[in-house]
C-alpha positions as a Python dict, from the first residue, in 0.01 Angstrom:
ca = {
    (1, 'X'): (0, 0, 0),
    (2, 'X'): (1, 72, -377),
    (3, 'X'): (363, 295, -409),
    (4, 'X'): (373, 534, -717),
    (5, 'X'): (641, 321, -994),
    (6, 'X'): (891, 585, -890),
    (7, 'X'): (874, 524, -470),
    (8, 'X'): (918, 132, -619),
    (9, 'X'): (1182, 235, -830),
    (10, 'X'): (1372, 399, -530),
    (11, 'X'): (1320, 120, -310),
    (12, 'X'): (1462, -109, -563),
    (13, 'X'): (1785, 173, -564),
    (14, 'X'): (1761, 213, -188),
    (15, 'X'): (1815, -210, -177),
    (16, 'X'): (2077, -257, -417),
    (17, 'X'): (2304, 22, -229),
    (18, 'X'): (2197, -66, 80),
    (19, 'X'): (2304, -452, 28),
    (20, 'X'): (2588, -300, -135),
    (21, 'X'): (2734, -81, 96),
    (22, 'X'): (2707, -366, 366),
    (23, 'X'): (2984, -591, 210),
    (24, 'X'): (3370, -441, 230),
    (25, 'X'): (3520, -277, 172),
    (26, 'X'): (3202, -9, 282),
    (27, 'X'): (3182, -225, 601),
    (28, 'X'): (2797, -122, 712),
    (29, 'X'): (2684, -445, 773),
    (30, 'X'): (2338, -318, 972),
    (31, 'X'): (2215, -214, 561),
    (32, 'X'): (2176, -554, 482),
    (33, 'X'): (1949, -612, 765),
    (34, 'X'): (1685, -382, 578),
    (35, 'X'): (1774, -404, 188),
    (36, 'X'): (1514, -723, 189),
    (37, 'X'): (1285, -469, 373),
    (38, 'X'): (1288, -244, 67),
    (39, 'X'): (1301, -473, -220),
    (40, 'X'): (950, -612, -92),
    (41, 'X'): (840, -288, -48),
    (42, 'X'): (938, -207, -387),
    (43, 'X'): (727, -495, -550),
    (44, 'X'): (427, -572, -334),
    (45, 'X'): (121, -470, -485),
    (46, 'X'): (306, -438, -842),
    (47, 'X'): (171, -596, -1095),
    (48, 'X'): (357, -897, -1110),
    (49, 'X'): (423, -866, -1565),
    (50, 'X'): (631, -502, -1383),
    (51, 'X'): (774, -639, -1061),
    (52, 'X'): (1079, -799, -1219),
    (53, 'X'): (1212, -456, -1355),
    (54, 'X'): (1230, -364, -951),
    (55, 'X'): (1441, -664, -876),
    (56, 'X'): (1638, -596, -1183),
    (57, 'X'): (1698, -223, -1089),
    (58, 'X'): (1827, -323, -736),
    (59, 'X'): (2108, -642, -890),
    (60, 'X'): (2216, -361, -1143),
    (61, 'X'): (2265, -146, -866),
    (62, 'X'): (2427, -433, -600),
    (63, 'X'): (2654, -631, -819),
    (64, 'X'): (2847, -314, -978),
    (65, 'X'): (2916, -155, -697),
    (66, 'X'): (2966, -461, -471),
    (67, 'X'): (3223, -601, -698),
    (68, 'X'): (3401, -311, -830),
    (69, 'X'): (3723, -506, -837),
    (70, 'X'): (3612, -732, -1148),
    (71, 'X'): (3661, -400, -1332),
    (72, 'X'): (3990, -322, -1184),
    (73, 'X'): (4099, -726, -1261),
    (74, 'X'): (3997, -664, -1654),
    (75, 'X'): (4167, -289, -1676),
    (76, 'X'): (4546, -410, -1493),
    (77, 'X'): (4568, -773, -1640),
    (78, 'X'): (4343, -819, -1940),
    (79, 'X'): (4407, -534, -2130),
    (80, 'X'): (4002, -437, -2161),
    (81, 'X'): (3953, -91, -2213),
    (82, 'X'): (3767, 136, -1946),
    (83, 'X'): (3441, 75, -2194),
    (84, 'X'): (3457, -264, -2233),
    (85, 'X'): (3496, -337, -1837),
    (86, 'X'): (3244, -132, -1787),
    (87, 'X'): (3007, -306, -1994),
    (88, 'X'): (3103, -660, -1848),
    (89, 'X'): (3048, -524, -1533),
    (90, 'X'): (2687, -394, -1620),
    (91, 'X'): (2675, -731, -1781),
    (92, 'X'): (2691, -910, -1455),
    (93, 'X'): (2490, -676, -1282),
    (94, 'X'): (2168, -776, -1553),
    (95, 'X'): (2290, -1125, -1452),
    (96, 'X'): (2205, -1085, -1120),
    (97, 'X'): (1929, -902, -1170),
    (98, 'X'): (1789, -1126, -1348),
    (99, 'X'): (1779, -1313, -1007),
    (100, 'X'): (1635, -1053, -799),
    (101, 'X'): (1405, -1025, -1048),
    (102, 'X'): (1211, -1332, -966),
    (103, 'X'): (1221, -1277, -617),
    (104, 'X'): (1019, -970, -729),
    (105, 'X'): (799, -1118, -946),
    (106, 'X'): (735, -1338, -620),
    (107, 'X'): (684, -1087, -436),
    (108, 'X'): (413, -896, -685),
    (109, 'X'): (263, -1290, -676),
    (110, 'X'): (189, -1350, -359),
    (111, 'X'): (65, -992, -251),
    (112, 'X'): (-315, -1153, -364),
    (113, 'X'): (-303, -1367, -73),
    (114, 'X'): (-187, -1093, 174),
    (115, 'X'): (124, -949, 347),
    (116, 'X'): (149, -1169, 586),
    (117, 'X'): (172, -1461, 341),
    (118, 'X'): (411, -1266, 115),
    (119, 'X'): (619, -1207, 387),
    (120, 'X'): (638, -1555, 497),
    (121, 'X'): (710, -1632, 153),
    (122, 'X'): (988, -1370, 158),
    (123, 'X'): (1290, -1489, 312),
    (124, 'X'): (1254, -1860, 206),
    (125, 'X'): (1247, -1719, -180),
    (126, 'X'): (1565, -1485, -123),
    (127, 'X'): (1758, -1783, 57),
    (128, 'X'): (1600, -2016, -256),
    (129, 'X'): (1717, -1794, -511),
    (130, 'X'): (2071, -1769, -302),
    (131, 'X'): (2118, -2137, -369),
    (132, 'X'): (2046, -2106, -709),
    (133, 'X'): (2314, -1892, -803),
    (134, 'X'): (2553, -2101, -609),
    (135, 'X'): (2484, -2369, -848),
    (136, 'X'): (2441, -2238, -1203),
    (137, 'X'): (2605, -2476, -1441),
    (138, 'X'): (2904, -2260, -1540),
    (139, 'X'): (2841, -1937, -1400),
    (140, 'X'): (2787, -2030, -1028),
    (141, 'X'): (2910, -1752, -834),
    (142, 'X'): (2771, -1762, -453),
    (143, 'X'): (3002, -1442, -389),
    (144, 'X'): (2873, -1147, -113),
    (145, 'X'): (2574, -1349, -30),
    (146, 'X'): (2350, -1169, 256),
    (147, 'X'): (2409, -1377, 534),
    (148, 'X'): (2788, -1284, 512),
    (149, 'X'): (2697, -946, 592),
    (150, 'X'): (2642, -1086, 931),
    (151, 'X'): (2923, -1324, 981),
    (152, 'X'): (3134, -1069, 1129),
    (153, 'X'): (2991, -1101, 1437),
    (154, 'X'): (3110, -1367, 1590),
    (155, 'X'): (2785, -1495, 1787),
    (156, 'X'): (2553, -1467, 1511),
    (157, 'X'): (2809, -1657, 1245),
    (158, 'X'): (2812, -1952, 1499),
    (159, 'X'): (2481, -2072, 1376),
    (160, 'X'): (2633, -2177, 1036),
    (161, 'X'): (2781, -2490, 1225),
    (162, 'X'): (2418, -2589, 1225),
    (163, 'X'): (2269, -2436, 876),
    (164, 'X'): (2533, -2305, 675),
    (165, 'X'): (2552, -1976, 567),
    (166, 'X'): (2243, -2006, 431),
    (167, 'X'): (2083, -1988, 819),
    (168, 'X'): (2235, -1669, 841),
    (169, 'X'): (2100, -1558, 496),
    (170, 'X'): (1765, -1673, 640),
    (171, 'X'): (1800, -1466, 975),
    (172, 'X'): (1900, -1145, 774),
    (173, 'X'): (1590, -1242, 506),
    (174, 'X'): (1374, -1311, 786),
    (175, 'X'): (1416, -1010, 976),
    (176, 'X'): (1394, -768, 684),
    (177, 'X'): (1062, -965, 574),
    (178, 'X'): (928, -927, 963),
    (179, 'X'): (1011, -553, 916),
    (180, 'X'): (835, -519, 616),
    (181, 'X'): (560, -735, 731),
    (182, 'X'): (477, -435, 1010),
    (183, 'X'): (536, -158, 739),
    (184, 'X'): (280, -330, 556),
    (185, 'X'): (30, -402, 780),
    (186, 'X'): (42, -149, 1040),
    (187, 'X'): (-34, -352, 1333),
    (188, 'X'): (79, -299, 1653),
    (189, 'X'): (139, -633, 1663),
    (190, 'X'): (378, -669, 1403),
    (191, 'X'): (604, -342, 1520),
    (192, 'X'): (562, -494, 1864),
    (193, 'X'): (751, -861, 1714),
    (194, 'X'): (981, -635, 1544),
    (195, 'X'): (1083, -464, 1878),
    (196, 'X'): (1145, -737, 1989),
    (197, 'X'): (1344, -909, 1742),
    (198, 'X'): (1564, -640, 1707),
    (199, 'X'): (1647, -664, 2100),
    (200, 'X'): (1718, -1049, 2088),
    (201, 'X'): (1896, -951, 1784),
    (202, 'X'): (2076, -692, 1945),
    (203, 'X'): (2131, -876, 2331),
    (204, 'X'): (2319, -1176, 2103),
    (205, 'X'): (2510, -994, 1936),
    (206, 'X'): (2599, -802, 2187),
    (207, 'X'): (2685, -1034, 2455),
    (208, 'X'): (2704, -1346, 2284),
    (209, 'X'): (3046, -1375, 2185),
    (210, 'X'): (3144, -1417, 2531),
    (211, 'X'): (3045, -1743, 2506),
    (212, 'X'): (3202, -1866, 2235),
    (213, 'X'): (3483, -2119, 2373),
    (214, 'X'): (3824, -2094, 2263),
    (215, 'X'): (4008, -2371, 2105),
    (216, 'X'): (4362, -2495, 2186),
    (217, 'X'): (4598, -2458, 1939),
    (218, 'X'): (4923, -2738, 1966),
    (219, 'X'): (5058, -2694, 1614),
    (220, 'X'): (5246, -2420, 1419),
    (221, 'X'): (5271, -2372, 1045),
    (222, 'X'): (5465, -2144, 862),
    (223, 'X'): (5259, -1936, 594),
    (224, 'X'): (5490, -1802, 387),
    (225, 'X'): (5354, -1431, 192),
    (226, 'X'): (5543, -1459, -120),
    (227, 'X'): (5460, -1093, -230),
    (228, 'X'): (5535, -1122, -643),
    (229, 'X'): (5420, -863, -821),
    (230, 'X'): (5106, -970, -1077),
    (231, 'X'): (5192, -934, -1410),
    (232, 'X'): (5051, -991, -1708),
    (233, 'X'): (5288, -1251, -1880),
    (234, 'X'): (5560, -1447, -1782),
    (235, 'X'): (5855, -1488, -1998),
    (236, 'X'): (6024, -1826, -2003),
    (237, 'X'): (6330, -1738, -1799),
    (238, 'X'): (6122, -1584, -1546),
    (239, 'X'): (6270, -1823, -1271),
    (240, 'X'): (6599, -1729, -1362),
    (241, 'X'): (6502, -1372, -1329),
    (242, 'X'): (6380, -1386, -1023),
    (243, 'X'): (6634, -1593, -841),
    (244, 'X'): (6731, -1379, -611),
    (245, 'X'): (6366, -1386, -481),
    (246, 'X'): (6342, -1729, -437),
    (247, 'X'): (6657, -1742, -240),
    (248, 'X'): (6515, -1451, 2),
    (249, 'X'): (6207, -1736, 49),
    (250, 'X'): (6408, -2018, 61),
    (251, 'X'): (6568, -1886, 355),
    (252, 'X'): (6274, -1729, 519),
    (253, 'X'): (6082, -2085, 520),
    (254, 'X'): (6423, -2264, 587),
    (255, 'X'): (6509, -2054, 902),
    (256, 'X'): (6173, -2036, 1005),
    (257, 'X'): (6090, -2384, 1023),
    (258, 'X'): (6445, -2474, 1179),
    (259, 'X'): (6358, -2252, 1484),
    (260, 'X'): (6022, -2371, 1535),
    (261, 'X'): (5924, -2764, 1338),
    (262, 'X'): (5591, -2679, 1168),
    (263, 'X'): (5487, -2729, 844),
    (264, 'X'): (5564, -2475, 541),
    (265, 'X'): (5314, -2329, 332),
    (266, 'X'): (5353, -2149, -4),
    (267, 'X'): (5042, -1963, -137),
    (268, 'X'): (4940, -1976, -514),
    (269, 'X'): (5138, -1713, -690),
    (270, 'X'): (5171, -1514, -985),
    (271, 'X'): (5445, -1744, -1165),
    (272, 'X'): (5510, -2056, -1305),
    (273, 'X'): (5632, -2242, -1079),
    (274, 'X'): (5642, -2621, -1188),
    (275, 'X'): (5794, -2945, -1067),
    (276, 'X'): (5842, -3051, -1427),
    (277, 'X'): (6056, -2778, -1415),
    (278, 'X'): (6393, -2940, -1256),
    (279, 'X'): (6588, -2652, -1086),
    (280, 'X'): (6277, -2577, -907),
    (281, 'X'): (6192, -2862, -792),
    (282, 'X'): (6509, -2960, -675),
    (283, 'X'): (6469, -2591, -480),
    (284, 'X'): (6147, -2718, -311),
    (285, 'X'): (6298, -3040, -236),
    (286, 'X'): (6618, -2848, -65),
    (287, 'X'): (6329, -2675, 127),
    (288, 'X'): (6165, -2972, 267),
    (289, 'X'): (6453, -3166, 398),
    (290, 'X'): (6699, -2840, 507),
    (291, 'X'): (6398, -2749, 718),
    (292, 'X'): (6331, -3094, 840),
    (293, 'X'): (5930, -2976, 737),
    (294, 'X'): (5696, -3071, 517),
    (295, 'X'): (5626, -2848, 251),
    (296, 'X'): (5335, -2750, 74),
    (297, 'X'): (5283, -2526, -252),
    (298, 'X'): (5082, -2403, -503),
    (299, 'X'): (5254, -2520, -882),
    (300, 'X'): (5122, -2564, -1203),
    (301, 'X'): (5052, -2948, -1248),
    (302, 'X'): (5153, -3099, -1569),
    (303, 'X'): (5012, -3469, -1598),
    (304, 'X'): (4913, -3652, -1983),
    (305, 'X'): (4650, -3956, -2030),
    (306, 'X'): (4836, -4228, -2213),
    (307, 'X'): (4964, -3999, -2594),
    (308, 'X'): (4719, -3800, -2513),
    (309, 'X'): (4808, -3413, -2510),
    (310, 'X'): (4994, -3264, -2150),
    (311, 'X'): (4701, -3071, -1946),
    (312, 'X'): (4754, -2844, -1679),
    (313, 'X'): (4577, -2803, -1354),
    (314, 'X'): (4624, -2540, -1065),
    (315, 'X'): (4793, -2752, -807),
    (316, 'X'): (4890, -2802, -439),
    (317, 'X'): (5149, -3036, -372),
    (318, 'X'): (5264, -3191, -26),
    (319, 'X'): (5679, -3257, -24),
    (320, 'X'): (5770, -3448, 292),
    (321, 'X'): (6091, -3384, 498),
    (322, 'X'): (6269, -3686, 262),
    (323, 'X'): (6193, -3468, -41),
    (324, 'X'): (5907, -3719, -163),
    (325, 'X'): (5601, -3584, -300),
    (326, 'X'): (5347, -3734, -142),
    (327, 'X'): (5012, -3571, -200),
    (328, 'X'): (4880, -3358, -441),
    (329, 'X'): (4515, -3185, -554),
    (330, 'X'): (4378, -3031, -862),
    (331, 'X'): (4176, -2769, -806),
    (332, 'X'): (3804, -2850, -902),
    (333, 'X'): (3656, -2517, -933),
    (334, 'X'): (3808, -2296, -1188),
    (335, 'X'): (3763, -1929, -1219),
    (336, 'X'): (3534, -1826, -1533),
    (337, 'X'): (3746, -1605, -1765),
    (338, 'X'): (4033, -1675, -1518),
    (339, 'X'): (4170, -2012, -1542),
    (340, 'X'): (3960, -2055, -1861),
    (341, 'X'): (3672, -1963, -2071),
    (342, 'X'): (3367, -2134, -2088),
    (343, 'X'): (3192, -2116, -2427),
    (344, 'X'): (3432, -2097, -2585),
    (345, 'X'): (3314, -2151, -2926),
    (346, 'X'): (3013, -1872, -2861),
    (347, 'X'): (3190, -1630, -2650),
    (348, 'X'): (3501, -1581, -2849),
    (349, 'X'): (3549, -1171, -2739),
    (350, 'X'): (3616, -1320, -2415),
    (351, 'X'): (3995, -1468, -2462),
    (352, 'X'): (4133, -1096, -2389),
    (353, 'X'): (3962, -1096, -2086),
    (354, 'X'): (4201, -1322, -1915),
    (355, 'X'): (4519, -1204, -2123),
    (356, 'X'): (4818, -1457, -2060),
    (357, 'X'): (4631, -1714, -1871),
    (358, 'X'): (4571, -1984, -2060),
    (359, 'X'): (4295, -2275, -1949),
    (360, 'X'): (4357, -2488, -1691),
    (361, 'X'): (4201, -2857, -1710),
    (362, 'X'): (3986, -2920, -1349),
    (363, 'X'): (4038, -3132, -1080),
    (364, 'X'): (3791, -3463, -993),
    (365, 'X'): (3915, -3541, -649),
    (366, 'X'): (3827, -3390, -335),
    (367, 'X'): (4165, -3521, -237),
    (368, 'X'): (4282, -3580, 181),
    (369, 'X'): (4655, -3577, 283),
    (370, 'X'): (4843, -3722, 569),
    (371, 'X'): (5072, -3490, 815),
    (372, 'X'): (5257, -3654, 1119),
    (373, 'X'): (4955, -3561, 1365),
    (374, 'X'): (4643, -3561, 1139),
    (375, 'X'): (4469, -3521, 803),
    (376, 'X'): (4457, -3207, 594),
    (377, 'X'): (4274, -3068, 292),
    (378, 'X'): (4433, -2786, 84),
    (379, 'X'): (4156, -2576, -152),
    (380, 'X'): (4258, -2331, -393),
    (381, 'X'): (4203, -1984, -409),
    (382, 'X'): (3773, -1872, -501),
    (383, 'X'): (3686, -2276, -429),
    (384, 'X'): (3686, -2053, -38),
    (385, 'X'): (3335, -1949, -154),
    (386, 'X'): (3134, -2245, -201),
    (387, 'X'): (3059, -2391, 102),
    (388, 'X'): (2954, -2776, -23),
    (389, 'X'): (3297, -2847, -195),
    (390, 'X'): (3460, -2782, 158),
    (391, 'X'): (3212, -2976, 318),
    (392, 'X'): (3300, -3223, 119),
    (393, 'X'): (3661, -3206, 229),
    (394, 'X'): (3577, -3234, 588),
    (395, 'X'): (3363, -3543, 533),
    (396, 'X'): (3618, -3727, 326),
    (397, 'X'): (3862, -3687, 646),
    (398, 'X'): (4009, -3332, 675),
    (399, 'X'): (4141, -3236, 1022),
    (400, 'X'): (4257, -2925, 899),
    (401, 'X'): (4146, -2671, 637),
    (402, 'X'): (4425, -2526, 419),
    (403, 'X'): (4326, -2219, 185),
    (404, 'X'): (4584, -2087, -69),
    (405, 'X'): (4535, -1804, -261),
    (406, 'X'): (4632, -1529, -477),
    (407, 'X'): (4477, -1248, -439),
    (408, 'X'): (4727, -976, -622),
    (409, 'X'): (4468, -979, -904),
    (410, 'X'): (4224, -764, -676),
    (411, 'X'): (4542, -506, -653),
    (412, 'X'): (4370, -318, -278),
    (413, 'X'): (4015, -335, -403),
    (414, 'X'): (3786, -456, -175),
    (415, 'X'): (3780, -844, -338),
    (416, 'X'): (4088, -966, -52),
    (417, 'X'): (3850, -856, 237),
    (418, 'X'): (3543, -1007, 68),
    (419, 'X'): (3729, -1330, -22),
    (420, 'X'): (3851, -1306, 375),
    (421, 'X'): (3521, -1257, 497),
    (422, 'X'): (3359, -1605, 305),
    (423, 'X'): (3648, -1823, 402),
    (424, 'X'): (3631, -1746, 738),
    (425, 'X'): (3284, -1913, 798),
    (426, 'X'): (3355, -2224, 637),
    (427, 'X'): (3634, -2293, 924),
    (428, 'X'): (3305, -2252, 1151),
    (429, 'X'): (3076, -2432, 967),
    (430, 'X'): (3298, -2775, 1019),
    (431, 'X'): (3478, -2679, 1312),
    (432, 'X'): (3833, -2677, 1130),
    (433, 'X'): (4125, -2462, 1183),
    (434, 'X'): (4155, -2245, 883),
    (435, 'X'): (4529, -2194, 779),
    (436, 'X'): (4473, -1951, 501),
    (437, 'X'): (4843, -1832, 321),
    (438, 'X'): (4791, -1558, 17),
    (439, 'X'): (5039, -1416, -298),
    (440, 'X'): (4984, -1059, -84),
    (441, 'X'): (4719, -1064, 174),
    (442, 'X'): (4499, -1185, 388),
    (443, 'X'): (4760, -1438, 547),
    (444, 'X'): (4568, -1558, 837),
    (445, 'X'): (4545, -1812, 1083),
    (446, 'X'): (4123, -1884, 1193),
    (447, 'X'): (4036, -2071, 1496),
    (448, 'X'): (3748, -2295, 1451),
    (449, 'X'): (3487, -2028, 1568),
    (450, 'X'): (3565, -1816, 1372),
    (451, 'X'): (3833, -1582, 1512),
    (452, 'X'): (4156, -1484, 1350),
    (453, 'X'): (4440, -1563, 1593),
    (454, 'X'): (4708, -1435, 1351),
    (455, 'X'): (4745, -1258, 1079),
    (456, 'X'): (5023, -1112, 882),
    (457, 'X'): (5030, -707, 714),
    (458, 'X'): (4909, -700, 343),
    (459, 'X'): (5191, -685, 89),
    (460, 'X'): (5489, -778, 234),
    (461, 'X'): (5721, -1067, 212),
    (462, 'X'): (5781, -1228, 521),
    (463, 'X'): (5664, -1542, 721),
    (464, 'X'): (5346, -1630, 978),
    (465, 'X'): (5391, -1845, 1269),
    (466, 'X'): (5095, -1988, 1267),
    (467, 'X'): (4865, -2162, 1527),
    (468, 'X'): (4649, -2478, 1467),
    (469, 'X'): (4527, -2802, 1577),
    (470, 'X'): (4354, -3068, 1405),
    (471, 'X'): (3980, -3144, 1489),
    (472, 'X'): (3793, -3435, 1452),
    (473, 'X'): (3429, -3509, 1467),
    (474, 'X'): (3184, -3371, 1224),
    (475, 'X'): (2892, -3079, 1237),
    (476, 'X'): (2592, -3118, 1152),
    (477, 'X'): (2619, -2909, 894),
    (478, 'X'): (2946, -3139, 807),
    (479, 'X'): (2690, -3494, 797),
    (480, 'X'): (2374, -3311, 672),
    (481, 'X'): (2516, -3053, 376),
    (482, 'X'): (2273, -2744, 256),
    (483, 'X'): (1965, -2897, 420),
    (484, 'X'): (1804, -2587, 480),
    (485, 'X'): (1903, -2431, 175),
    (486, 'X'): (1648, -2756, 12),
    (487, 'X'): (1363, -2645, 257),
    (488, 'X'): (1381, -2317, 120),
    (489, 'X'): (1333, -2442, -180),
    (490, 'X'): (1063, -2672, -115),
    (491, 'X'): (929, -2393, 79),
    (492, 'X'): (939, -2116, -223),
    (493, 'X'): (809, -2376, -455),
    (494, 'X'): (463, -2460, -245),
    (495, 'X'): (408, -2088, -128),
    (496, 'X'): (447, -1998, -515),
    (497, 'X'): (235, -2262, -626),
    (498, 'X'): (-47, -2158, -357),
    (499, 'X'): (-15, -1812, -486),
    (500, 'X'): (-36, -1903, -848),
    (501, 'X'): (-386, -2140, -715),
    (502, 'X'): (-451, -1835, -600),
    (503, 'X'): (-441, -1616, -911),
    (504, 'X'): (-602, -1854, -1137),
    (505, 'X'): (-848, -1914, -893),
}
């Protein structure tokens, strides 16, 4: 089919809003499983010096409106004016488009060998490129990736115990590349393997839940939703202001754990909290022994090499029922322009964009702890999205998943529900209990299939009892890692290079 450049142009729209409008807080998840439908549409047959501008049209279109909240974070905390947000956001769209552009220019590629090649090319290249952004030196950012859009369902997202999410970024791919495959073609065939996809599709989704087993839960913990207001700075006495707040949570994680033994949780918050800093930590010590619990929190870690200058790292740090500290973890993977600014020598403009914060220095360890009944693993805040660093947790020993987060910078955009939404599958893809404990929401509690057992409102103060177990035994997704996400790529990279042949040919 040769499409006018304004049909391709439309398509390319069409895919980007489509994608879009499948992620929360729009919550149309069935778009996603025909925005790879349209993108191919939009640049087979192209000429393949054009295509790009098609996949460029649909990331300016997906990543602006599918993360709307970056502008909100920049407006309320970094002081950036309306025009300036507006243009980092646009930035970040051309960023991803830039992706989407080569699966385009794919696309346009392998159209010379036919569209059944090109669509068996399809969904291998999308799932490629997927992998790709989740490792960029720097700028990695595997946020709203397409197979989430189906991880709601709690049949389908059971496959990532297997594959990863990228098996459920294939599925999506794959169906939207079998869709366009019949577009294409015409064959009666093809809309005849469509048909019945979409059945399988629908019977399993459908009915497939009911299978699912549900896990036994022997354990309590008590997340504790500290509710602080975000703020831009933080004055020096801001503990002392705010005593009377930490008394109201002192007692709520006290009483809490007194009537029910279970360990305490504290999210990352919006203050400076610091066991350098003596009154409080003689507050979180009182916590861990008056409740008999251990008690974990998120703090602001202080350490120095030798005379060499004091660094700071975002922190979670274990305090036993004695009052020792006995485990801590630095958080490995910072937030660009949040917990500090890469480039910094280039990109000076950018130091406004995280106002007060100033850089944090990251973690190395992909450190275990010890509770009275099993292992944990505590990971901080957007680390929720990258599905090989908690892998790597569970394989060095975790029993239990522990997410803390604060997620008042997002104010009610849709960012909590997205950030929700990722965590959630990597308690399926190792089989863990997810405790997950937040500034101001989502304060859940996610069985190891995926279901949320408990969950507290959004932006109150208050306390979670909490159901868990620890789990031992590892998927194969746990031993093997993002092996499918590396046949993709081996895939992509001998389809292209037969296309290429082809070309030159």
């Amino acid at each position: 089919m040769n499409f006018p450049w304004y049909a391709r142009s439309s398509f390319a729209i069409a895919s980007g809003a489509a994608l879009a409008f499948s992620f929360p807080n729009y919550n149309l998840p069935l778009l996603a499983w025909i925005s790879v439908t349209l993108l191919i549409l939009a640049a087979y047959g192209a000429r393949p010096a054009v295509a790009p501008v098609y996949g460029l049209i649909q990331g300016m279109i997906f990543f602006p409106i599918s993360l709307t909240w970056i502008d909100v974070v920049m407006q309320q905390y970094g002081n950036v004016d309306p025009w300036t947000s507006a243009a980092v956001l646009a930035l970040v769209g051309l960023a991803g488009g830039l992706i989407s552009a080569v699966f385009t220019w794919g696309i346009a590629l392998a159209a010379r060998k036919g569209s059944a090649f090109t669509c068996a090319l399809a969904p291998f290249l999308w799932v490629a490129l997927e992998f790709a952004r989740a490792h960029l030196p720097i700028f990695a950012f595997p946020w709203n990736l397409i197979g989430y859009a189906a991880s709601g369902n709690l049949a389908l997202v059971q496959m990532t115990v297997v594959t990863g999410i990228y098996g459920l970024s294939l599925l999506v791919a794959g169906y939207g590349a079998l869709l366009a495959y019949a577009i294409l073609s015409g064959r009666n065939r093809a809309w005849k393997a469509v048909i019945v996809a979409s059945g399988l599709l629908v019977l399993v989704a459908h009915s497939g839940a009911r299978f699912v087993p549900f896990a036994p839960a022997r354990q309590v913990a008590h997340l504790v939703q500290t509710n602080f207001p975000q703020s831009e700075e933080y004055p020096s006495n801001w503990i002392q202001l705010h005593t009377a707040d930490l008394d109201d949570l002192q007692t709520i994680s006290i009483r809490a754990a007194v009537q029910e033994p279970g360990l305490i949780v504290w999210p990352e918050v919006p203050a400076p909290f610091s066991l350098q800093d003596q009154a409080f930590a003689r507050r979180a010590i009182q916590i861990a022994r008056d409740s008999g619990s251990p008690f974990l929190i998120g703090v602001e870690g202080w350490k120095r090499n030798g005379s060499g200058p004091w660094m700071a790292g975002n922190t979670a740090v274990l305090i036993d029922s004695s009052g020792r500290r006995v485990f801590s973890y630095d958080k490995i993977h910072l937030v660009p322009f949040g917990e500090y600014v890469p480039l910094r020598r280039w990109l000076t403009f950018t130091g406004k964009l995280t106002a007060d914060i100033g850089d944090f220095t990251p973690g190395t360890q992909y450190a275990v702890g010890q509770l009275a009944s099993g292992t944990f693993a505590t990971y901080i805040c957007y680390e929720a999205v990258f599905p090989e660093a908690v892998r790597r947790f569970t394989k060095n020993g975790a029993e239990l998943l522990i997410n803390i987060s604060n997620d008042g910078w997002f104010g009610r955009s849709a960012a909590p529900a997205q950030h929700l939404m990722m965590a959630r599958v990597r308690a399926v893809e190792n089989r863990r209990w997810l405790l997950r404990d937040t500034n101001n929401g989502y304060t859940v509690s996610v069985d190891p299939y995926g279901r949320i057992v408990a969950e507290m409102p959004t932006d109150v103060r208050g306390e979670l009892n909490a159901p868990y177990d620890f789990r031992t035994g590892l998927t194969p997704y746990t031993r093997l890692g993002d092996w499918l996400a590396w046949l993709c790529v081996l895939a992509s990279v001998f389809l292209l290079g037969s296309a290429f042949a082809k070309r030159l040919a």
